[in-house]
C-alpha positions as CSV (number, residue, x, y, z in Angstrom):
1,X,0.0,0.0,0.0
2,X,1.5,3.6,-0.8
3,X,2.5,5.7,1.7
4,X,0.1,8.2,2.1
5,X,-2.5,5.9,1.9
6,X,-1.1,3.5,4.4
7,X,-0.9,5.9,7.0
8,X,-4.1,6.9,6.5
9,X,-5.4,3.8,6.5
10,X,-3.2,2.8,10.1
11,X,-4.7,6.1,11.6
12,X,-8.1,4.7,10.7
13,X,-7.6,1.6,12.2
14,X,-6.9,3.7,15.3
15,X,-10.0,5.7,15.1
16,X,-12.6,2.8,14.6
17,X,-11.4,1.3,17.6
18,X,-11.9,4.6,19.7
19,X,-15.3,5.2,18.0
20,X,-16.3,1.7,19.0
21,X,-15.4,2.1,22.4
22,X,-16.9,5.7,22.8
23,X,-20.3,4.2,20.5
24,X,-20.6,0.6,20.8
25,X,-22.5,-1.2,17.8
26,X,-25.0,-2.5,20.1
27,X,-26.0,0.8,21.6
28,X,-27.6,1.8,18.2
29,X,-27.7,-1.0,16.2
30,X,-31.4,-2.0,16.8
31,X,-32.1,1.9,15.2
32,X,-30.4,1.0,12.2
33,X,-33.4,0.3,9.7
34,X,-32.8,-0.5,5.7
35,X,-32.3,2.9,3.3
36,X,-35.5,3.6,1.1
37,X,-33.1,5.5,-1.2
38,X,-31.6,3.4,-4.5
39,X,-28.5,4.4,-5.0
40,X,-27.8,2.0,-8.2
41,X,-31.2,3.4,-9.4
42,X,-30.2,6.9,-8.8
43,X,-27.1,5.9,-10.6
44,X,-28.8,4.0,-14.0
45,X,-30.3,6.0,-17.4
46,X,-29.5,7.3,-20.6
47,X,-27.8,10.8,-19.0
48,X,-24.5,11.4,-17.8
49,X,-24.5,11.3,-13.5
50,X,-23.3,13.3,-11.1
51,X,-22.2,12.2,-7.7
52,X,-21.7,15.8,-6.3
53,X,-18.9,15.8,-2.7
54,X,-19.2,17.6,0.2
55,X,-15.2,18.3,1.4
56,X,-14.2,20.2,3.2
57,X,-10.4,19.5,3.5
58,X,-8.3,17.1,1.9
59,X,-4.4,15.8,2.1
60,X,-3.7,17.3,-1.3
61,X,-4.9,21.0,-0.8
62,X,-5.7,21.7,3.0
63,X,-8.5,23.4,3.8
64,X,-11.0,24.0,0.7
65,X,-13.7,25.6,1.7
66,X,-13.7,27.4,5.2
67,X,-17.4,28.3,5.5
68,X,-18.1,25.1,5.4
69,X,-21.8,24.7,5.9
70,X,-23.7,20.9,5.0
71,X,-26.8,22.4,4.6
72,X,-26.6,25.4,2.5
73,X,-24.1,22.7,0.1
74,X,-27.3,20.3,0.0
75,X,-29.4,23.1,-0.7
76,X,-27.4,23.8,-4.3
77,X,-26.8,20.0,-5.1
78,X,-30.3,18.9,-4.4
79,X,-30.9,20.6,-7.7
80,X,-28.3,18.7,-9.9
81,X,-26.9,15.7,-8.5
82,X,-27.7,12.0,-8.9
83,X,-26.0,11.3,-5.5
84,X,-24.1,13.2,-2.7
85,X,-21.4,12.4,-1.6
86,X,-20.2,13.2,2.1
87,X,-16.8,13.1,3.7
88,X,-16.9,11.4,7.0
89,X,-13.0,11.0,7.8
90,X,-12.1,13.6,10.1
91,X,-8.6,13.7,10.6
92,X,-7.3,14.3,6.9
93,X,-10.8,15.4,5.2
94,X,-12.2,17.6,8.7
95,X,-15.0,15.3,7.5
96,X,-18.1,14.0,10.1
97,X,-20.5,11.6,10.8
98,X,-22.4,14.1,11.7
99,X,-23.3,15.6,8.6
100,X,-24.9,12.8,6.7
101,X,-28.4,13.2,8.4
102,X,-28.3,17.2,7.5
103,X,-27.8,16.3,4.2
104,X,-30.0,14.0,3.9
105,X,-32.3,15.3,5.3
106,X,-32.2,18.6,3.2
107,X,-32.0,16.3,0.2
108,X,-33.8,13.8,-1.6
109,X,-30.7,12.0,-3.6
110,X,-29.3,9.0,-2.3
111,X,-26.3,9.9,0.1
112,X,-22.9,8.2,0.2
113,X,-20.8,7.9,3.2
114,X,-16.7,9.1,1.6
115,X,-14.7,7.3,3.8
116,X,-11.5,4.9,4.5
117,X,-13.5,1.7,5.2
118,X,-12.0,-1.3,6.8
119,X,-14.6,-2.8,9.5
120,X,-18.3,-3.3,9.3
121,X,-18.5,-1.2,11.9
122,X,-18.1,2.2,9.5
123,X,-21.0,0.7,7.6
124,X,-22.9,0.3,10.4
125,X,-22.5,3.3,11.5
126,X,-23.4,5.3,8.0
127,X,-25.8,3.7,8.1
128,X,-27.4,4.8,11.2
129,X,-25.9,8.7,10.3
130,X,-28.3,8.0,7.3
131,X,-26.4,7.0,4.4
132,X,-27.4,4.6,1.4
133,X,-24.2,4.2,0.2
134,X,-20.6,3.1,1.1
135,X,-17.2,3.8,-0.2
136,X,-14.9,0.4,-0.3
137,X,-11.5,0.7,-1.7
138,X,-9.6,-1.8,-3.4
139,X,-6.2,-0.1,-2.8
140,X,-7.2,-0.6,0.7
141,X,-9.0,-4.4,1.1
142,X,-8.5,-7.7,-0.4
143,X,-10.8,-9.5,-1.7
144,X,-12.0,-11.6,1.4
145,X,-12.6,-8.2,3.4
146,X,-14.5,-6.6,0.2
147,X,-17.0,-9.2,0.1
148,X,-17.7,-9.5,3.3
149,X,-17.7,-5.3,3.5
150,X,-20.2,-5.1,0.3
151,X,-22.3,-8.0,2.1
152,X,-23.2,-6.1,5.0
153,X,-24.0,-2.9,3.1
154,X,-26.3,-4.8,0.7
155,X,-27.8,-6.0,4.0
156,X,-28.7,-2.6,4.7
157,X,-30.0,-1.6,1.5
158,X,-27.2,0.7,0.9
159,X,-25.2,0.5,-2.1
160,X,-20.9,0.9,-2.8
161,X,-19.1,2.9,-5.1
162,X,-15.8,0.3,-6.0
163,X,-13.1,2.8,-6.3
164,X,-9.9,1.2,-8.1
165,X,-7.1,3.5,-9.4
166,X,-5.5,0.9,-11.7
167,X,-5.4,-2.1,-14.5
168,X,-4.9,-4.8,-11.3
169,X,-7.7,-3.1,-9.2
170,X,-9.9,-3.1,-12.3
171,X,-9.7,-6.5,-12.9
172,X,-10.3,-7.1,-9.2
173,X,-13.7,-4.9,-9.6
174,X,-14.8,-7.3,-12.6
175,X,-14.3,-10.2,-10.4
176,X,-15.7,-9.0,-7.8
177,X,-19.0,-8.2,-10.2
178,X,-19.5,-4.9,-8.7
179,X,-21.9,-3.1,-9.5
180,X,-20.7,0.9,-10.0
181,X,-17.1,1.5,-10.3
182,X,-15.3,4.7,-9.3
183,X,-12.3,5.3,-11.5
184,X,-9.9,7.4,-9.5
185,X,-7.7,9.8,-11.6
186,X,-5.3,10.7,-8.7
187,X,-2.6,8.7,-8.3
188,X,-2.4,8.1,-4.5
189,X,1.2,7.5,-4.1
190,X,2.2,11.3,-5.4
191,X,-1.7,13.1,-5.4
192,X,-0.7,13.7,-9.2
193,X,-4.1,13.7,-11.3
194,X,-3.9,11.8,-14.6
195,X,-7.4,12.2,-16.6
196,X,-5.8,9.3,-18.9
197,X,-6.6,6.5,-16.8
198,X,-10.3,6.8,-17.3
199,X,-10.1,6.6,-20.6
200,X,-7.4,4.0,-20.5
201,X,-9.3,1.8,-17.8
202,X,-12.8,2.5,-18.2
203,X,-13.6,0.5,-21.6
204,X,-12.5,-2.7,-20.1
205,X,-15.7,-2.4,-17.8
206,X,-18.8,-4.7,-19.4
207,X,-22.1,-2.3,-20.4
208,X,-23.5,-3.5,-16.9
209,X,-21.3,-1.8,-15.3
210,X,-21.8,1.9,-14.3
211,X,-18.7,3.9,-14.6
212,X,-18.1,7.1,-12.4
213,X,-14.7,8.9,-13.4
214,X,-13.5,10.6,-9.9
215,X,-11.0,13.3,-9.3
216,X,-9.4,16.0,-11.6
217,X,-12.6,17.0,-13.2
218,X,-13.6,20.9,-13.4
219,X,-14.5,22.1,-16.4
220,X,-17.6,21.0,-18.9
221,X,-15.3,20.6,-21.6
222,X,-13.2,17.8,-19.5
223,X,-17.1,16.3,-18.7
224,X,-18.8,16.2,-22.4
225,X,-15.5,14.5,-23.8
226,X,-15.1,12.3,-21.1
227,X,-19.0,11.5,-21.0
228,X,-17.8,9.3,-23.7
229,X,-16.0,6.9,-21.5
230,X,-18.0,7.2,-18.0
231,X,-21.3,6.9,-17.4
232,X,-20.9,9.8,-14.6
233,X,-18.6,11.8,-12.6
234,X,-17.8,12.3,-8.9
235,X,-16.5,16.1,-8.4
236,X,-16.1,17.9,-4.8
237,X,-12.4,19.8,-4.8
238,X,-13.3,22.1,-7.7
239,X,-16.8,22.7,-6.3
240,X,-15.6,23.4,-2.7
241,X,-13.3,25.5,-3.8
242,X,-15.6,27.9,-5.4
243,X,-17.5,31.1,-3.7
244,X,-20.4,30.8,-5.4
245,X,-21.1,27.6,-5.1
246,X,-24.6,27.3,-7.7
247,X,-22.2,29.0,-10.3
248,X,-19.7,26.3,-9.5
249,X,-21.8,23.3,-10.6
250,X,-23.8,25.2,-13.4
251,X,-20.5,25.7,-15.1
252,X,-19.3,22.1,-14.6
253,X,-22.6,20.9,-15.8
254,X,-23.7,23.1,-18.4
255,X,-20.7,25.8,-19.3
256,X,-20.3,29.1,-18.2
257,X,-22.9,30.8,-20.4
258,X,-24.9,34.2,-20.7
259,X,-28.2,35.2,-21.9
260,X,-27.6,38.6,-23.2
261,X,-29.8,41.2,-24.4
262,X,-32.0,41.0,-20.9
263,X,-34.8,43.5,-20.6
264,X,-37.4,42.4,-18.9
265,X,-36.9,41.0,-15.2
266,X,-39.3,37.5,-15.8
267,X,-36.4,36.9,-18.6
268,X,-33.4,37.2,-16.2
269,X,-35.3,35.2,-14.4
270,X,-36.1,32.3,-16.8
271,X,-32.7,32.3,-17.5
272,X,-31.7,31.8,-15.2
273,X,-33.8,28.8,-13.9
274,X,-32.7,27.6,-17.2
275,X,-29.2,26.8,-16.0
276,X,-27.8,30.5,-17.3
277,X,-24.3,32.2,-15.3
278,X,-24.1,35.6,-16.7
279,X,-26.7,37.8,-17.7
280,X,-26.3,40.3,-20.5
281,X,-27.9,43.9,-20.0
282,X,-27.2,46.4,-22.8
283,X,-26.7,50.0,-22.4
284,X,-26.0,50.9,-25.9
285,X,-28.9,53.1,-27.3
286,X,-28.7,51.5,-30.9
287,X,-29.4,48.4,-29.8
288,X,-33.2,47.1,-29.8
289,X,-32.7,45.7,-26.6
290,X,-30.9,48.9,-24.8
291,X,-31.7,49.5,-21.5
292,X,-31.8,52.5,-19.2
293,X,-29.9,52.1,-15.8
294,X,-33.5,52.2,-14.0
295,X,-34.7,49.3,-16.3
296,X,-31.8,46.9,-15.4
297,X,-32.1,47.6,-11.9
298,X,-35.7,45.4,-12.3
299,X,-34.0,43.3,-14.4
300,X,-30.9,42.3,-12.0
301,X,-33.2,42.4,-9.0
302,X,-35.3,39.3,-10.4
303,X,-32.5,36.8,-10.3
304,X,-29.3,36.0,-9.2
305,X,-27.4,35.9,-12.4
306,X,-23.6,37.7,-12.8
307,X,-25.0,40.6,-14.7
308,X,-22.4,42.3,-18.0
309,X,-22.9,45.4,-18.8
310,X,-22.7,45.7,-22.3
311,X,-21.6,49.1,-23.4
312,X,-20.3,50.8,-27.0
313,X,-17.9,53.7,-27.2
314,X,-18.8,54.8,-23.8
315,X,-17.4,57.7,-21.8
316,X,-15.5,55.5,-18.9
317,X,-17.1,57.2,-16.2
318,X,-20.6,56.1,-17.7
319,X,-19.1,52.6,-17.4
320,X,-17.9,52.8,-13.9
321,X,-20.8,54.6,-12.5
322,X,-23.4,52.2,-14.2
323,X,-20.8,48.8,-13.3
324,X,-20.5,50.3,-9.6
325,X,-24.4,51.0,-9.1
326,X,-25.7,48.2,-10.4
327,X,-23.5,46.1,-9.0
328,X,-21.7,44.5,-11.9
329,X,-20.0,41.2,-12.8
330,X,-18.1,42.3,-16.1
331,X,-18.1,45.1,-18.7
332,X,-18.2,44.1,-22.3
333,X,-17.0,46.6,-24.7
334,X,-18.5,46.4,-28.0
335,X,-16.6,49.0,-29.9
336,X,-13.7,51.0,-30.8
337,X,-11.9,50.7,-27.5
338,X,-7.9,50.9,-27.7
339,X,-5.7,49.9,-24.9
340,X,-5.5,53.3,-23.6
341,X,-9.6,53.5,-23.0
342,X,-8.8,49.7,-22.0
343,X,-6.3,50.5,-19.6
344,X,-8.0,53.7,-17.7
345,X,-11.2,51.8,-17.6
346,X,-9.4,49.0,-15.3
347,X,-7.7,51.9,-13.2
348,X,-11.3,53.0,-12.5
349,X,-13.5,50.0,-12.2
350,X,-13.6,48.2,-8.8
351,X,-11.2,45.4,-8.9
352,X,-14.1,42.6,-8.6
353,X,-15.6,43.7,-11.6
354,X,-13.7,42.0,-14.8
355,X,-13.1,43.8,-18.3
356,X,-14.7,41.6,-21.3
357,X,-14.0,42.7,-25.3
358,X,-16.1,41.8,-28.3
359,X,-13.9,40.9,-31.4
360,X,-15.6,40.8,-34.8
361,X,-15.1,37.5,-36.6
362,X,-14.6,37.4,-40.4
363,X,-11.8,35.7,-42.8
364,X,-9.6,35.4,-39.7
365,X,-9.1,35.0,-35.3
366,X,-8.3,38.4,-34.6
367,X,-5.7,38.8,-31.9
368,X,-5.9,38.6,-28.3
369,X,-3.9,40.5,-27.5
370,X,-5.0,43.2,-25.3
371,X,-4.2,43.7,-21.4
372,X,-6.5,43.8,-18.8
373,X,-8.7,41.9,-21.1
374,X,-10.2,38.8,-19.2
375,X,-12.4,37.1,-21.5
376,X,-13.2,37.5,-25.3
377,X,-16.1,37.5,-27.0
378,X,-16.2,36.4,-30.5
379,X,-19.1,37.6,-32.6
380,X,-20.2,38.3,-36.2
381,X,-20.0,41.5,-35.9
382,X,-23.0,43.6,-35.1
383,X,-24.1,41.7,-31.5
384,X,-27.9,39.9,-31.8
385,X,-27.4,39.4,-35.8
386,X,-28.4,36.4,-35.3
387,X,-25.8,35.0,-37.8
388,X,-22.7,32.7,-36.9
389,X,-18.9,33.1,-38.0
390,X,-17.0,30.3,-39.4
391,X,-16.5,28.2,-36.6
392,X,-13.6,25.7,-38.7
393,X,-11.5,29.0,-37.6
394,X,-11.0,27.5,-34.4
395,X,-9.9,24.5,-35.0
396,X,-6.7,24.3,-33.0
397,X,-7.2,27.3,-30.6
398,X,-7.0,27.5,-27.1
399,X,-10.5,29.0,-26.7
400,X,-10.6,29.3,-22.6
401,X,-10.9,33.0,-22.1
402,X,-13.2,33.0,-25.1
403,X,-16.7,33.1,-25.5
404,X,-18.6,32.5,-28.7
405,X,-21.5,34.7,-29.3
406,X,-23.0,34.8,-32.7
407,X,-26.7,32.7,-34.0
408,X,-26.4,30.5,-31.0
409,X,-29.6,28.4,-30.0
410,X,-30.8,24.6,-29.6
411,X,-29.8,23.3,-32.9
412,X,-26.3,24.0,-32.6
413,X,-25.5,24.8,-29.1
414,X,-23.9,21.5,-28.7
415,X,-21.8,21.8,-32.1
416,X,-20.5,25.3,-30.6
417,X,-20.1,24.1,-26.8
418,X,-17.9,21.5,-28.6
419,X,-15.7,24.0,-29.5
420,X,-14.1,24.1,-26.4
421,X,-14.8,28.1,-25.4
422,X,-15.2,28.8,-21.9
423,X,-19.1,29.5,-22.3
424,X,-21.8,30.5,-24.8
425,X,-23.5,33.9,-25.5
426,X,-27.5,33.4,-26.5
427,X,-29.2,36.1,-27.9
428,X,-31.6,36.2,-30.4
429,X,-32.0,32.7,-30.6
430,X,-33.6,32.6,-27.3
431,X,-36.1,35.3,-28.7
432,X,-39.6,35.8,-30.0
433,X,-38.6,39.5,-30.9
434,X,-36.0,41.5,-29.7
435,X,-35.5,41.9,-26.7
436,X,-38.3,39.7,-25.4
437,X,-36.9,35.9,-24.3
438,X,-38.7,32.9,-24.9
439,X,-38.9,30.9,-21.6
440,X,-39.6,27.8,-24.0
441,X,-36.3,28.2,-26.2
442,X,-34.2,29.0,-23.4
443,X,-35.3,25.9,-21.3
444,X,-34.8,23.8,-24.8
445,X,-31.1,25.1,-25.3
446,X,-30.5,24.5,-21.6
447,X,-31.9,20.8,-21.8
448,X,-29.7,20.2,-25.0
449,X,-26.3,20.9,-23.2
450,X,-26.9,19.1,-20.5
451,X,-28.0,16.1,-23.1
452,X,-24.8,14.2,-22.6
């Protein structure tokens, strides 16, 4: 056993005799009923999984998320995941038994108990903390104490995740016939994360099999190309790790993508119950879908979207008074702006608030070149045209501080998320007439990226 792992697994050894003499099997075992929640179930269809982690810690990266709070966490995943995952180990993960029954409680999704499991007792004992599923590792039991570990949870009604992290643990899975298999991309003698072995391992796995890829994965783009190998994910470090925590999993899930062009507040607001970021309010008077400061006030007020302010040849003090009173995400600049305008804009804004440029797409990429710039948006030219650029010109381009704007809606959303930008820009194709969204369209573009 590596070393990190084995002295983890000695310090466990430690603890479950302690717990067992501070809480005794039989002084709760005759609470302990069967779980009503099906975590294979949960775990089976046609669409990609998520197992979503509560973590608070870990060996690898310390502390991850300080306000650490169960419930408000259960509150946000309750809304995407398949299953939740829940670090118990407290001495390397700050984990607790403790906060399986708040989440599950708070949740309806079948909850899993994350842990270093090496006695019935643990299982026992999630399952009285109100867990339906177990963790059992095969870098950590033979076969004799899997059987009898996966024995005793099926007694329960609770279901294991069979995490292996290579080709000799794989075939021990197979043998074993079990029933979901965790594919762990860390490699737990270093922590080095290695995205390759789920695509190297996860093939040999029969069509029974459901296939969760765990670790390394934060980014849509890593999830719709791997989506091809796994049946699901398992992602807590680059969740936990994030502020806003319903942004987090929207972007891992769906992209991080804007709805622009926002003028009516029941818009912002179906947009963002569609599975939007960003929301795009437009402050240049030639635009049909120009709003006044006033207006975008009721707008941003109706949901909880990061609002861009979209702005064309402004004066820079327009900018920063309409960014600072309403609160702003980003700026997009849709026009002439140089690096000087660039430049004295970021001296003025508020730090928090980022600096976004439109670039007009025609023969050619233009360049990105521009400080102080933090994302791009690429466009055919005039924004809410409704027409798209040739996308073969980005073939080859690192495309993550880009966002592709430009005739986007359900039919080709997927071809364009593809891509490999960091989000997508809807506009007119989420519209009955400009400026007014269609709830309908939006929910069907939504649906389609998260068809995977």
């Amino acid at each position: 056993m590596q070393t990190v792992l084995a002295k983890i697994v000695a310090d466990k050894a430690i603890w479950v005799e302690a717990r067992k003499a501070q809480q005794p099997l039989a002084s709760f075992q005759n609470e302990i009923v069967p779980s009503q929640r099906h975590f294979y179930d949960a775990l089976r269809g046609a669409r990609t999984v998520f197992i979503l982690e509560c973590k608070k810690a870990s060996p690898s990266k310390g502390v991850i998320r300080d306000d650490f709070d169960p419930a408000r966490i259960a509150g946000v995943y309750k809304h995407h995941a398949s299953a939740i995952s829940v670090l118990t180990d407290e001495k390397y993960f700050q984990g607790s038994f403790d906060f399986l029954p708040i989440v599950s409680q708070i949740a309806p999704q079948p909850v899993l108990c994350k842990d270093f499991i090496i006695d019935a007792y643990q299982i026992h004992l999630a399952r009285y903390y109100q867990a339906d599923a177990c963790l059992l590792m095969l870098s950590v039991l033979d076969d004799a104490q899997y059987r009898q570990l996966a024995a005793v949870a099926h007694s329960l009604n609770m279901g294991v995740l069979t995490e292996v992290s290579n080709e000799e643990e794989l075939e021990r899975a197979i043998a074993l016939e079990a029933k979901v298999v965790g594919i762990n991309n860390r490699d737990l003698r270093d922590l080095s994360i290695d995205l390759n072995r789920t695509r190297q391992l996860a093939p040999r796995l029969g069509a029974g099999v459901t296939v969760i890829s765990e670790s390394g994965i934060n980014s849509y783009a890593q999830v719709r190309e791997l989506s091809h190998f796994a049946n699901g994910f398992l992602i807590g470090s680059a969740l936990m790790g994030q502020d806003d925590l319903n942004a987090a999993v929207r972007s891992v899930l769906l992209g991080e993508n804007k709805v622009c062009g926002l003028t009516r507040p029941e818009d912002a607001k179906a947009a963002y119950e569609a599975g939007a970021i960003f929301g795009g309010l437009i402050f240049a008077p030639s635009s049909p879908r120009y709003v006044t400061p006033e207006q975008a006030r009721a707008v941003s007020a109706a949901a909880p979207l990061r609002y861009v302010g979209v702005f064309r040849d402004s004066a820079v003090q327009e900018v920063v008074n309409i960014a600072e009173t309403l609160k702003l995400s980003a700026v997009q600049l849709h026009g002439s702006e140089d690096q000087a305008y660039i430049n004295a804009l970021r001296d003025a804004l508020p730090d928090e608030v980022a600096i976004w440029k439109a670039l007009s797409v025609a023969h050619s990429l233009p360049a990105r070149d521009l400080r102080s710039v933090d994302r791009y948006v690429f466009d055919n030219g005039q924004g809410g045209s409704g027409q798209r650029f040739d996308w073969s010109l980005l073939a080859g381009q690192t495309l993550d501080n880009v966002i592709l704007a430009g005739g986007l809606g359900a039919d080709n959303c997927v071809d364009a998320a593809k891509l490999g930008c960091s989000g997508l820009d809807f506009n007119s194709g989420v519209e009955s007439a400009p400026g007014i969204k269609d709830s309908n369209k939006l929910a069907a573009v939504f649906k389609t990226l998260r068809a995977y």
